[in-house]
N, C-alpha and C positions, 0 to 999 in steps of 0.2 A: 613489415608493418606491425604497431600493437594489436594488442587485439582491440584495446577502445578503439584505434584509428581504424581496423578493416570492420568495428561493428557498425562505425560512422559511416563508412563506405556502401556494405550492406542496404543499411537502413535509406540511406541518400538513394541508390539505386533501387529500391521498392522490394528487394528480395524478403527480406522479414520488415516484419511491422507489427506495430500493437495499435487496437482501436482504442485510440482516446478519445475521439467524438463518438464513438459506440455505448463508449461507457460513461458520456460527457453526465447523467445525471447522479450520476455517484461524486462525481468530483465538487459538484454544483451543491451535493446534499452536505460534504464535507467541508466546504467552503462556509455554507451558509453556519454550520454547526461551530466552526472555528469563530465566526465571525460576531457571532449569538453571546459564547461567550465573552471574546473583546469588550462586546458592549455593556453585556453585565459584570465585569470587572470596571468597567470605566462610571457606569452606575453607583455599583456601589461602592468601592474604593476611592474613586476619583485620582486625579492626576498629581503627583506629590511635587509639585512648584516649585521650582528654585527661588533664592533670593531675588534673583532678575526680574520675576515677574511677580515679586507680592512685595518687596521692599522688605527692609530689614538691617542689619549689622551681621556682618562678618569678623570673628576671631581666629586668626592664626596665632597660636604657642609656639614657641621653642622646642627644642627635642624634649619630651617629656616620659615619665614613665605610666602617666594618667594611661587608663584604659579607656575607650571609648565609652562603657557604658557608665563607668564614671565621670566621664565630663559631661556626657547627656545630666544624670541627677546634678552636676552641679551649675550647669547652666539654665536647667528647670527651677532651683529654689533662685537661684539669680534672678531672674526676669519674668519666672511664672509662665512660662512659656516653654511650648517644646520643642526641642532642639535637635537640629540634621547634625553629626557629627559625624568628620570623615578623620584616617587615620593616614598621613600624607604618606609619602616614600621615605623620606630623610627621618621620621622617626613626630616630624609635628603633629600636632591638632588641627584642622579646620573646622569651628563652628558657628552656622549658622542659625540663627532666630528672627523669626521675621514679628516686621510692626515693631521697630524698634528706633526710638529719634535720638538726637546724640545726646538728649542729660540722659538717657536711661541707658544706652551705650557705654559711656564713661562711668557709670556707676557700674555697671555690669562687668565691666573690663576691673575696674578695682577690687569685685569678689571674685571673681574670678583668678584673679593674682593671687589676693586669700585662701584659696581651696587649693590654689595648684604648689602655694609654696612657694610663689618666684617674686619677681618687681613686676609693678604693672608695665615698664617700659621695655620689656620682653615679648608683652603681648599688643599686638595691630589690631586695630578695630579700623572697619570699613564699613559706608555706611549707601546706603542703594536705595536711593526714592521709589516709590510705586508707579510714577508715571513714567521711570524711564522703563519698567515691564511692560506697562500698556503700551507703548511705545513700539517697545520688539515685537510684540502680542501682532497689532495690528497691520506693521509691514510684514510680517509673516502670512498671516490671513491675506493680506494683498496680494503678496506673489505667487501665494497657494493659487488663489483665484485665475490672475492673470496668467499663472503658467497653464491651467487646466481650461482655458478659454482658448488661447495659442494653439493648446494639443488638440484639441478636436477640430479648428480652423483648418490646421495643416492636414490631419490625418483626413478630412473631408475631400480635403482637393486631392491631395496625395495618392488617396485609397477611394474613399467610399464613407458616406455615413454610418454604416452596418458598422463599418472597422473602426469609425470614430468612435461611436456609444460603448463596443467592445474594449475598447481600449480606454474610455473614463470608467466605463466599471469597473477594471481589473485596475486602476490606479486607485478610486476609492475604497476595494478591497484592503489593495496596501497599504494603504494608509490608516486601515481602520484598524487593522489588525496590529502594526507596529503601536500604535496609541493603547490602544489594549493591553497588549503585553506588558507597557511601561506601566498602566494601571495596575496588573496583576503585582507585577514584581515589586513595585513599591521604588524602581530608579525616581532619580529627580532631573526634570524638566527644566533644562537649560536651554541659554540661546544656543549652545552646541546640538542639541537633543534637534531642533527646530532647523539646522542647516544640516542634520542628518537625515531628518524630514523629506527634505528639499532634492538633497541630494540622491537619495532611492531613487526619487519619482524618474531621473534622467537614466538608471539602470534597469528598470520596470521597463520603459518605452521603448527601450533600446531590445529587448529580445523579442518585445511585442510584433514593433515595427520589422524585424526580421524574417518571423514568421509570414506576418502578412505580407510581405515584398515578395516570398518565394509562391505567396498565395494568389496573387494578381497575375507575376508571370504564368502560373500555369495553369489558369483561368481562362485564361486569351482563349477567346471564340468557343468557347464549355458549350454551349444550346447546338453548336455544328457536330457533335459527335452521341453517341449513343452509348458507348463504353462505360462512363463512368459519369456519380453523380457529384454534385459539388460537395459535400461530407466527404466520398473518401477523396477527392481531392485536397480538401482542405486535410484530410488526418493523412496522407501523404506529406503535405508542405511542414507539419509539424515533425511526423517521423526523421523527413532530412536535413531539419533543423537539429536534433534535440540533441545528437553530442558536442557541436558547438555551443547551445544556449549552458549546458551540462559545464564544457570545459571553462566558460567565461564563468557563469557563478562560484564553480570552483577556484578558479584563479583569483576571483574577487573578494571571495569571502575568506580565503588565509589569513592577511596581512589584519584585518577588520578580526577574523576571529583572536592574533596575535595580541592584540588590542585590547579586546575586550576581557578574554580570559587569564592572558599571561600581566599584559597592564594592571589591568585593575582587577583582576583578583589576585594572581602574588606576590607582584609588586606594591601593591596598596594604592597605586596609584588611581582613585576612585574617581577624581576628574575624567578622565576616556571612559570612564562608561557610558558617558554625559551623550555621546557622540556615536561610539564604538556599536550600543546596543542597540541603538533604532538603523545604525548601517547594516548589522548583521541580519536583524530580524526584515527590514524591508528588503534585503539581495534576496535571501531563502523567498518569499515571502512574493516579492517578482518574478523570479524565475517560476515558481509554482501559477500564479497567476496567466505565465505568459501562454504556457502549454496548457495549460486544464480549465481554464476561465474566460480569456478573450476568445483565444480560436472556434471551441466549441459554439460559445456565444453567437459570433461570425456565422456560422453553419447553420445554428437554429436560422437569427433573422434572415439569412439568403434562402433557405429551406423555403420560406414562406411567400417568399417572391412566384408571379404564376407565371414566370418561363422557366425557373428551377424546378418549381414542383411540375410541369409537364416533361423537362427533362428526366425528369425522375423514374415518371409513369415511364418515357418511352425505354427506359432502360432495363428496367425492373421487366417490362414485358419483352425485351427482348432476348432477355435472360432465359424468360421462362419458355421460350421455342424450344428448348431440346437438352440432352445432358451437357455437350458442350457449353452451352451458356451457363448451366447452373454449376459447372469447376470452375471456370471463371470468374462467377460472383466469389463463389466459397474460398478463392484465392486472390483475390483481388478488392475484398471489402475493408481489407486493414489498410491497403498503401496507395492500390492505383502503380498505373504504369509508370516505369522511369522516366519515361520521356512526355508525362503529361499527355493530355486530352487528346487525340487522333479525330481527324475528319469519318464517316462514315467509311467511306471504301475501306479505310485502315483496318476500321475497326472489324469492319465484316471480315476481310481476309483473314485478320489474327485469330479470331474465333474461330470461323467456318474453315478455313484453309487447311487445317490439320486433318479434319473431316473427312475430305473430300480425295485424300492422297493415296492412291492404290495401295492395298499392302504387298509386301515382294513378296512372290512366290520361286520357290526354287524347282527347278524341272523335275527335280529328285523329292522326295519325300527327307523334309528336314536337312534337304542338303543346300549348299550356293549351286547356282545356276555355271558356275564353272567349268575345271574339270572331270570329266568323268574318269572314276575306274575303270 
């Protein structure tokens, strides 16, 4: 077996563990502080708009030897306007300028032709109303909504409300934070940027929901025992999660980071960043959420429930009867037992039962009770 596979193993079986609900207000502090920023990049940068969604004209060139930052100035003294320029793969131009109707278009395309040196029937102008962006604007907002109404319906019946609101925050983190980043960086906002969007949110839910499935099974009848409290239960179900939640975002995020860094930064191909960058940043971005944000979440609001917190007292004071109990906590506060929550008889026997076992004595001083010399 790997070693990732026997630490998956390990971990699934409760032997090692880390407290991430122990530590759940660090993660919460670092979340909040990622998130802080997002929004003051989105403040003050704001979100750099594709053609799709402000209207405009579209120029594609020929192969040319223009440099980008030369066709930015010569499509600026062109239209007065400032210009996204992208440098395609095959060697063209794509430039856009938005707020542009077609006599200004066509005029635009003809200096254009002038600066670059060629025929104007070399260069394509496209032209993109503003309503068809409000258009995509608004079914996007739609389905955003209607998908995040769905999610909490199901996760309600499914799970639990506690697991529903856990799991709309950890989707709104995602979401804010991918929107951020594209403020920061300065990418441009396409209908692809918006189906990359979309597309997270079903990656997010998917390790969430994972988590929490392994946290329901091993919840079953938690007030019937005394051993352990819902927190290390819960940082047990995340522990025997996390090299699978580990191995899928690694898997997922390859092809997506192929995309992003190999596409469109050395290939030129600046279209897939469109796409590429809100996949990449919402997978990390989920997967983090799934383990450090919902689950803890989960923990707090059940904490607060008054059959947990009495479960809590009776454990914590059970602990404190004798040394036995307090090895127990001290070894058992990161994971919880493999086989989940134990009725009381269990649970007394596993603790006390060690206790209470003669030690062997040998007839001999240091010797087995065997033969004699």
């Amino acid at each position: 077996m790997s070693k990732l596979g026997n630490l998956g193993a390990r971990l699934h079986r409760g032997e090692i563990s880390y407290d991430f609900i122990g530590h759940r207000k660090l993660w919460y502090g670092i979340s909040i502080l990622i998130t802080i920023t997002a929004i003051v990049g989105l403040a003050v940068r704001g979100l750099n708009m594709g053609i799709d969604f402000q209207g405009g004209a579209v120029f594609t060139t020929e192969k040319t030897s223009v440099t980008v930052s030369q066709a930015e100035e010569f499509a600026k003294d062109a239209s007065g306007h400032d210009a996204v320029v992208q440098k395609l793969g095959n060697g063209t131009l794509r430039i856009q300028i938005a707020g542009m109707d077609i006599k200004q278009s066509n005029q635009i395309k003809d200096d254009l032709a002038t600066d670059f040196k060629t025929d104007p029937e070399t260069i394509t102008a496209e032209l993109v109303g503003p309503s068809w962006g409000d258009q995509i604007a608004n079914k996007a907002w739609q389905g955003l909504a209607i998908f995040m109404v769905l999610v909490v319906i199901y996760l309600a019946i499914a799970f639990e409300w506690r697991m529903a609101i856990a799991a709309l925050v950890a989707l709104i983190h995602d979401i804010t934070i991918t929107v951020g980043i594209y403020a920061l960086v300065g990418f441009e906002v396409t209908p692809g940027t918006v189906i990359g969007l979309l597309t997270i949110l079903g990656y997010s839910l998917y390790d969430t929901v994972v988590v929490f499935d392994s946290l329901k099974e091993q919840t079953k009848d938690l007030t019937k025992q005394t051993r352990f409290t819902y927190s290390e239960i819960a940082n047990r179900s995340i522990n025997g999660t996390l090299v699978r939640s580990i191995n899928t975002t690694v898997v997922a995020l390859l092809p997506v980071a192929g995309l992003l860094f190999i596409g469109g930064g050395f290939l030129g191909a600046g279209t897939l960043n469109d796409i590429s960058l809100s996949l990449f940043v919402g997978l990390a971005a989920g997967a983090y959420s799934s383990i450090f944000i919902a689950t803890p979440l989960v923990a707090d609001l059940k904490e607060r429930d008054p059959q947990i917190k009495a479960l809590r007292k009776r454990v914590l004071a059970k602990r404190a009867q004798g040394p036995a109990e307090e090895a127990f906590a001290r070894t058992s506060a990161g994971a919880g037992h493999p086989e989940g929550p134990q009725d009381d008889d269990d649970a007394e026997a596993a603790v006390v039962g060690p206790r209470h076992q003669p030690a062997a004595r040998g007839r001999g001083r240091g010797r087995p009770s065997g033969k004699r010399r």
